[in-house]
C-alpha positions in Angstrom: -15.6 -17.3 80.8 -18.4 -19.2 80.1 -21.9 -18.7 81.6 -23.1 -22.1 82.4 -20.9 -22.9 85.7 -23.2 -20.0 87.8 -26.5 -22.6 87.1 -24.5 -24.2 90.1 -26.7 -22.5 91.9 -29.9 -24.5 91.0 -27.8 -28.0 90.9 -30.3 -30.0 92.6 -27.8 -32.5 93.5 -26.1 -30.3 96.0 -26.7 -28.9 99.3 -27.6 -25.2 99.1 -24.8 -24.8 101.8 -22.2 -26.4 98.9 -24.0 -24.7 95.7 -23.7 -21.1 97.9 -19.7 -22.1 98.4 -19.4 -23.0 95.1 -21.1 -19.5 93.5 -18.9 -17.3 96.0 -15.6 -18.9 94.8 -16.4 -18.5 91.8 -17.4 -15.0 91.6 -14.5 -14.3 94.4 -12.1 -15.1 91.2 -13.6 -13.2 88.5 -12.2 -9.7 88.8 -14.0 -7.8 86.1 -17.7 -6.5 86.8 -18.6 -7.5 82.9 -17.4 -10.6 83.3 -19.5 -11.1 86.5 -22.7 -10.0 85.4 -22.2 -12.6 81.9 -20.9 -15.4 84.6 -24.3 -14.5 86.5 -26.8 -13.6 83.5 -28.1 -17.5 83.5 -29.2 -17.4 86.9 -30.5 -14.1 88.8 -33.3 -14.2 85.9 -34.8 -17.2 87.1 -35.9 -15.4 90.4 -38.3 -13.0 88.4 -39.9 -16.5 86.7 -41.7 -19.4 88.6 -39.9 -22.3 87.7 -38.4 -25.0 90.1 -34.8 -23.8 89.1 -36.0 -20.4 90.3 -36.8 -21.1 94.0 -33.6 -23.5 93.9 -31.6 -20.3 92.9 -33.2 -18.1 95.7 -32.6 -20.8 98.6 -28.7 -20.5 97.3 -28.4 -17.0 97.6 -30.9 -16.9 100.7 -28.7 -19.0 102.6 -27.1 -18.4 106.5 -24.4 -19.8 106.3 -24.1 -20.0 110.7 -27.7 -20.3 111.9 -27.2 -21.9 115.6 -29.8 -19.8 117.4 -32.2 -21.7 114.9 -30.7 -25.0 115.6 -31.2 -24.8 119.2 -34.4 -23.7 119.1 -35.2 -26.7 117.9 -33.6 -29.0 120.4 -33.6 -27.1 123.6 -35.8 -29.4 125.1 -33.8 -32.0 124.3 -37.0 -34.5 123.8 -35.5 -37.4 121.6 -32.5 -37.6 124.4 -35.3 -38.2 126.7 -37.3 -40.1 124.8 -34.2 -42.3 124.6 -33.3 -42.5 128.5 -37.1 -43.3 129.4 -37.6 -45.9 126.9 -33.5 -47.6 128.5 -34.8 -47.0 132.0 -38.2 -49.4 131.1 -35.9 -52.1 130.2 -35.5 -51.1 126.1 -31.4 -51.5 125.0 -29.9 -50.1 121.7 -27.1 -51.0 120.3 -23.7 -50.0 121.6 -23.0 -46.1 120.2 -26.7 -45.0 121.7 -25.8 -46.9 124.8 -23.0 -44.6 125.2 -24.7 -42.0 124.8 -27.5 -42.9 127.3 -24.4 -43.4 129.6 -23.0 -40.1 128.7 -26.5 -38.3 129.8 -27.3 -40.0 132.7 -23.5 -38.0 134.0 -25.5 -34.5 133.2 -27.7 -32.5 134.7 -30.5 -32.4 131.9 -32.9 -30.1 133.4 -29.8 -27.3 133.8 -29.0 -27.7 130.4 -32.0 -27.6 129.0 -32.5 -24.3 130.9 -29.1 -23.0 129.7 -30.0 -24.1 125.8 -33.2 -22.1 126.6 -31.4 -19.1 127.6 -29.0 -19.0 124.9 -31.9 -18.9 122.4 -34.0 -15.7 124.3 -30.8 -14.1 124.7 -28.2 -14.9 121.5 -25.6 -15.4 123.6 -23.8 -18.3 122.6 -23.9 -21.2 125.5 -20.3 -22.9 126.8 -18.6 -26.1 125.4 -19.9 -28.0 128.3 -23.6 -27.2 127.1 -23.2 -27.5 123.8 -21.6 -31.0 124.5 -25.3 -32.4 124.4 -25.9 -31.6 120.8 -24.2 -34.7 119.7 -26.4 -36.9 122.0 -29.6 -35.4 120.8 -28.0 -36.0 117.0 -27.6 -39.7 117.9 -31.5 -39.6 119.4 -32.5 -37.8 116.1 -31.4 -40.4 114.2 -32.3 -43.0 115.9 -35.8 -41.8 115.8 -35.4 -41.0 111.4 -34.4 -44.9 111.3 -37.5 -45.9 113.6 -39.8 -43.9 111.2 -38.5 -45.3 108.3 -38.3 -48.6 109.4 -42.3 -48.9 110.6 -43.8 -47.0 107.4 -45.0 -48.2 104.3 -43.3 -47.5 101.7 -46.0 -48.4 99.6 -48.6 -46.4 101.0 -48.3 -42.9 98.9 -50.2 -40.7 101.6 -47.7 -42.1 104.2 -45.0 -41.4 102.6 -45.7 -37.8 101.5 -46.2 -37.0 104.7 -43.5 -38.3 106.3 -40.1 -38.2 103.6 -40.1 -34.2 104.2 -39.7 -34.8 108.3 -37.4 -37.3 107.7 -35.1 -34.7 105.5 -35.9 -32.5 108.1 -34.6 -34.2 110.8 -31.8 -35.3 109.0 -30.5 -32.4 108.2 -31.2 -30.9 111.7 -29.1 -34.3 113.1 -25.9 -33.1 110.7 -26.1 -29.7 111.3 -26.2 -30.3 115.2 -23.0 -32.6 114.7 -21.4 -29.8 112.8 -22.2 -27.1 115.1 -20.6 -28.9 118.0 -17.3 -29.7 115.7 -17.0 -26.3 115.0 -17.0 -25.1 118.5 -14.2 -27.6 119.5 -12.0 -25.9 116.5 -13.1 -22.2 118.1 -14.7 -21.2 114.8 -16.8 -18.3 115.1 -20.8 -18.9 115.6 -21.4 -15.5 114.2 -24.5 -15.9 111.9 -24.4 -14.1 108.3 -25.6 -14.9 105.2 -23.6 -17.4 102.9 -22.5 -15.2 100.1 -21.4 -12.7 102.4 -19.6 -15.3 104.6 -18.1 -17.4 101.9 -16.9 -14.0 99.2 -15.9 -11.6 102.5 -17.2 -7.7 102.5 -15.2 -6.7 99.7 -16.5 -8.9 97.2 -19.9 -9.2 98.5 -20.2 -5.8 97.6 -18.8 -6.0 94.4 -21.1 -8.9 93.5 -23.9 -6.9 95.0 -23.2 -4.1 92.8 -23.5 -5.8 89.4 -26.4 -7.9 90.6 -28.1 -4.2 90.7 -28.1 -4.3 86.8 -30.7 -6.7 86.5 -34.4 -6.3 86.4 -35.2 -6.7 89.9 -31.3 -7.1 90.9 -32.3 -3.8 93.2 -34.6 -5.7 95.5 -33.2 -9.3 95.3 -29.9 -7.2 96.7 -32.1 -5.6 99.5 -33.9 -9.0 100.4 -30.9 -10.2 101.2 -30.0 -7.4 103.2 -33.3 -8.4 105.3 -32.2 -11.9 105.2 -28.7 -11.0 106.9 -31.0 -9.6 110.0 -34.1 -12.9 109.9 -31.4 -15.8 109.5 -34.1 -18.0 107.6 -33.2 -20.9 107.0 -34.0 -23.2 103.0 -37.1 -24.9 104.1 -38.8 -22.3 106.1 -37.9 -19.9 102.9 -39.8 -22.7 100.8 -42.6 -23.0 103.2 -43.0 -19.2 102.9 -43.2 -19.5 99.1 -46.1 -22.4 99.5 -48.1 -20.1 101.4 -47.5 -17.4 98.8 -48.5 -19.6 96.0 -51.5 -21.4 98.2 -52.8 -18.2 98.6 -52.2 -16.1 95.6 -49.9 -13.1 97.8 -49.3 -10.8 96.8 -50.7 -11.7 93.6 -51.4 -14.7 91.5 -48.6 -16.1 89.5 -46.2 -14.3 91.5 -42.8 -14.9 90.7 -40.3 -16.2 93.3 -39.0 -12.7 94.2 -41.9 -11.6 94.8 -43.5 -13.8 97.0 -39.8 -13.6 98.9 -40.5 -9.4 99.1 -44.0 -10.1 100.6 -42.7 -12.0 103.4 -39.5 -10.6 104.1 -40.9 -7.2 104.2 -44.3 -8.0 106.2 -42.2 -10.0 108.9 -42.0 -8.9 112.4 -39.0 -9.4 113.8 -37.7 -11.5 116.7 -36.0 -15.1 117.4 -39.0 -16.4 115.5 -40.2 -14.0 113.0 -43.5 -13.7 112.9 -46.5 -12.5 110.4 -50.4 -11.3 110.6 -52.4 -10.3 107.4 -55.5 -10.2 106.2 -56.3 -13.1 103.2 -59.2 -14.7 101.9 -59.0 -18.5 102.9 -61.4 -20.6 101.2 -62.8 -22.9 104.4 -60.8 -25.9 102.8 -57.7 -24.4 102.8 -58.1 -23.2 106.6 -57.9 -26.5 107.3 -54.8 -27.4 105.7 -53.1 -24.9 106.8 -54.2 -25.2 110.7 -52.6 -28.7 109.9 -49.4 -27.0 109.0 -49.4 -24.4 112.4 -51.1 -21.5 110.3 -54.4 -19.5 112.0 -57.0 -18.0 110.2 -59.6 -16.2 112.5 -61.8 -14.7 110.3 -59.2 -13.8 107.7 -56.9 -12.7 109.1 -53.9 -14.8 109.0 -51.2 -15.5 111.6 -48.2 -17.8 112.5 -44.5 -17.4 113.2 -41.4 -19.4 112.5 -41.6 -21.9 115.4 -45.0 -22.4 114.6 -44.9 -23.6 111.3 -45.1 -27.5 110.9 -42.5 -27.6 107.8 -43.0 -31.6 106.9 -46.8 -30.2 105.8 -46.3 -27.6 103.9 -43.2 -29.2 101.6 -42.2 -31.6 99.2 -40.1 -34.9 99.6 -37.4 -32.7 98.5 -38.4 -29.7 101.4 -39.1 -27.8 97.6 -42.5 -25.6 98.6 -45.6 -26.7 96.7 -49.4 -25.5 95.4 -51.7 -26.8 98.1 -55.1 -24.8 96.5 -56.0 -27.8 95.2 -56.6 -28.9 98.6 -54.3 -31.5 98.8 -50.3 -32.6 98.7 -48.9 -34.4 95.2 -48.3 -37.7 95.1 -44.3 -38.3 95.7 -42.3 -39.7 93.0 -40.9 -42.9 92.1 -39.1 -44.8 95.0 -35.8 -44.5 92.7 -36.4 -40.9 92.2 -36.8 -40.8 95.8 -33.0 -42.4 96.4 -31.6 -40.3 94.0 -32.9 -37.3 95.7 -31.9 -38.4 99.1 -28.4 -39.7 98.0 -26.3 -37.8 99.9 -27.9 -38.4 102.8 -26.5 -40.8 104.8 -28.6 -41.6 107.6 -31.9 -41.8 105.3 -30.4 -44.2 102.6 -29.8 -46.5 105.8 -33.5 -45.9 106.5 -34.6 -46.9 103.2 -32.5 -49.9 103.0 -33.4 -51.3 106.8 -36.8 -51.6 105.4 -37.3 -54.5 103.8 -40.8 -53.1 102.3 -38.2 -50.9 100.3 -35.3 -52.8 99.0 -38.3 -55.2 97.8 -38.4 -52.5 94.9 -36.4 -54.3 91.7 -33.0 -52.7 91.1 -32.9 -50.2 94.2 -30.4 -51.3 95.8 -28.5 -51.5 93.0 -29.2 -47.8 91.9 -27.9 -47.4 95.9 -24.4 -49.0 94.8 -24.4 -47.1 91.2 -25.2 -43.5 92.4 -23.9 -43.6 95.9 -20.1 -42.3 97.0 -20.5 -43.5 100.4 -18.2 -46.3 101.9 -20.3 -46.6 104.8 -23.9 -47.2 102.9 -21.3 -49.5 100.2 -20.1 -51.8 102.9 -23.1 -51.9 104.9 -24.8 -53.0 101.7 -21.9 -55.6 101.0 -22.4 -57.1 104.8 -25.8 -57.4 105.2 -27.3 -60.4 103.3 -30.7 -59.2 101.9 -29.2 -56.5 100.5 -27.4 -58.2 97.8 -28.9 -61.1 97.1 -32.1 -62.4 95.5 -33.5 -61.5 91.6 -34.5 -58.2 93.0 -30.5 -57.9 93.7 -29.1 -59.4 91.0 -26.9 -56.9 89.7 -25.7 -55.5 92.9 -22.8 -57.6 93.3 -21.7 -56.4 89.8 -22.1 -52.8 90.7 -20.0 -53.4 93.7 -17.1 -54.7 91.9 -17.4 -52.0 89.5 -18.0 -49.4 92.3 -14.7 -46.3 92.3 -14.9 -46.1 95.8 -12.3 -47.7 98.3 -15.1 -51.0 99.8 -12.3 -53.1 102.2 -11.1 -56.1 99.3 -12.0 -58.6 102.1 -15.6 -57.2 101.5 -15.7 -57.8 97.8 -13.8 -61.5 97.3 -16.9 -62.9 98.3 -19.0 -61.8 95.0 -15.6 -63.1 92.6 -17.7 -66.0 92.0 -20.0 -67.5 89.7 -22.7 -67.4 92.5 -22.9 -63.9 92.1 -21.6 -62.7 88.7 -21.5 -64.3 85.3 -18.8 -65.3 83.9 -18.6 -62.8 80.9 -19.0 -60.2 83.7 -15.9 -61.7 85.6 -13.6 -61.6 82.2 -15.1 -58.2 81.6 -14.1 -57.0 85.5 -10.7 -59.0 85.1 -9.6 -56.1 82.3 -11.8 -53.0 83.1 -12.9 -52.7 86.4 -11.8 -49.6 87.7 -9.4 -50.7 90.7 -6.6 -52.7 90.0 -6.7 -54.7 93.2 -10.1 -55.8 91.6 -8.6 -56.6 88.3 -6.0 -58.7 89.8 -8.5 -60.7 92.3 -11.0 -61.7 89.7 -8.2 -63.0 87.4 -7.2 -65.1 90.2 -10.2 -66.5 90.8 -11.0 -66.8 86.8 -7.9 -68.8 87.1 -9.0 -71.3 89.2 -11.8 -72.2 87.6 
């Protein structure tokens, strides 16, 4: 079997949640230990370097696959479902589906709930359908506040932007995962937390895998990390936030690789809902007061701050990828295609970016939208709304639209089967190789006519 497919794991086109499924299935279905430690010789090596493909290959194997206490800690106050009612009861509507859920709320008793989602996060016990029936409500707030940020930014203003791309991933993520939780308590799956290789392969062959991952250099304590990790339930960005401080601040040493900076931490923590960690550093004066910025203390070096405290959007990158801040400042984000591409999967920010008309202003990004995207949501929405496929900036979205795989409703797309929109050597060219027949047979009609 061929090496290659375990670099999977470092596939920065995929959800660590997705590249950690991926991984287990396929080391699940390789029987001999040889075999496995050639199918994983690409990839446990970059942990002990301090490449990007290195930290992207310890978020895979570092992820919890069932983090809810996590998840709730974040909402249990349930301030964007607030946020929402106070701004409808001084006179401010939304449109229909955040109507509902305003209408949904103002049935519950808020302050209980909020005091039951509290408890569940002290205590670890799970809470009851009937609380955990708010998390979709506070995902529809989430997002509604992720469009609002996006939509009065500008785009063009690089500081901005840095600043504020990592929260929106953030909450992003935070408004799927709460969605997801809630699904999976309707289907009675179990909220057990445990790390993803373990929940994905089953005891049997995590223990295998664990076994032959002892036969690399360091393959000892990457496999009792991860025993840590099973107890601390971090989850991707905090792990990369860790690793920022580690490389801000030279622990344990300079150059560190990625496995050891993830030692340093893991090991040092003190345990709890939100782990926690004090140690003494020497923080140059500058750097105190970035990292006070990011929820860090220093009091006269010795350094302190917990999970909960830690303000992740400050101490990441646009792709929530830790970063060097020694230099006493954030790097500039990357091209606003780069930027799409990196975001692609997600939904609810694509909107974002193409609601803001500061951002589809950019030449060809809504066409690299269309090219790039699998979505038939963020396709139809861009093949409704107006501004989004027309003007020079635009020209060659109607093209990719009729060239698009996915299933866009036909009564969508008849409108660009026109010279208006697409030239005729493009319509010939559609009428024999575009890549749905129904599209092939519409355009020839048209061509037909004309």
């Amino acid at each position: 079997m061929s090496s290659e497919p375990s670099l999977v794991a470092v596939d920065p086109t995929l959800q660590e949640s997705e590249r950690c499924e991926r991984i287990s299935e396929m080391l699940r279905n390789i029987e001999l230990p040889e075999t496995k430690k050639r199918f994983l010789s690409p990839c446990v090596p970059l942990l002990s370097g301090n490449g990007p493909e290195g930290e992207r290959a310890l978020r895979t194997f570092f992820y919890v696959g069932t983090t809810w206490r996590a998840y709730l800690q974040k909402v249990q106050d349930l301030r964007h479902l607030r946020r929402i009612m106070a701004r409808h009861s001084n006179g401010t509507r939304f449109v229909a589906d955040l109507e509902a859920v305003v209408e949904r709320a103002e049935a519950l008793d808020l302050d209980a709930v909020r005091r039951k989602l509290r408890a569940a996060v002290e205590t670890g016990i799970f809470p009851d359908l009937e609380t955990i029936s708010v998390l979709p409500m506070e995902a529809a707030c989430l997002r509604e506040r992720t469009r609002h940020l996006a939509d009065t930014a500008d785009p063009y203003s690089m500081k901005t932007m840095a600043r504020l791309l990592p929260l929106l991933r953030i909450y992003d993520e935070l408004s799927d995962r709460l969605d997801v939780l809630h699904r999976d308590v309707q289907e009675r799956v179990s909220q057990a937390p445990d790390l993803g290789l373990y929940k994905f392969m089953g005891e049997k062959e995590y223990v295998r895998a664990t076994q032959v991952m002892r036969e690399f250099p360091g393959g000892g304590e990457l496999v009792e990390l991860l025993g840590l990790q099973r107890v601390m339930q971090l989850d991707p960005p905090v792990l990369s936030a860790l690793l920022t401080i580690g490389r801000t601040l030279k622990l344990p040493r300079p150059d560190a690789a990625w496995l050891e900076i993830a030692s340093f931490f893991l090991r040092s923590a003190a345990f709890g809902p939100s782990p926690s960690w004090s140690f003494r550093c020497n923080v140059p004066m500058f750097l105190g007061k970035i990292l006070a910025r990011a929820g860090i203390r220093n009091e006269s070096g010795l350094v302190s701050f917990s999970v909960a405290d830690l303000q992740l959007p400050a101490l990441l990158d646009a792709d929530t990828a830790s970063i060097d801040l020694s230099a006493g400042r954030k790097p500039p984000p990357p091209d606003w295609k780069g930027l799409v591409l990196s975001n692609i999967t997600r939904d609810t920010l694509v909107t974002s970016f193409l609601n803001n008309s500061k951002c589809t202003r950019v030449p060809g990004l809504v066409e690299t939208v269309v090219v790039n995207t699998r979505s038939v949501q963020i396709l139809s929405y861009i093949a409704t709304k107006r501004e989004l496929h027309t003007g020079h900036q635009n020209k060659g979205v109607p093209t990719a639209l009729l060239r698009s795989r996915c299933k866009i409703p036909i009564n969508l797309l008849r409108r660009f089967m026109h010279l208006r929109f697409v030239p005729r050597a493009e319509l010939k060219d559609l009428s024999i190789r575009a890549p749905r027949a129904e599209i092939q047979k519409e355009v020839g009609m048209y061509l037909e006519t004309i």
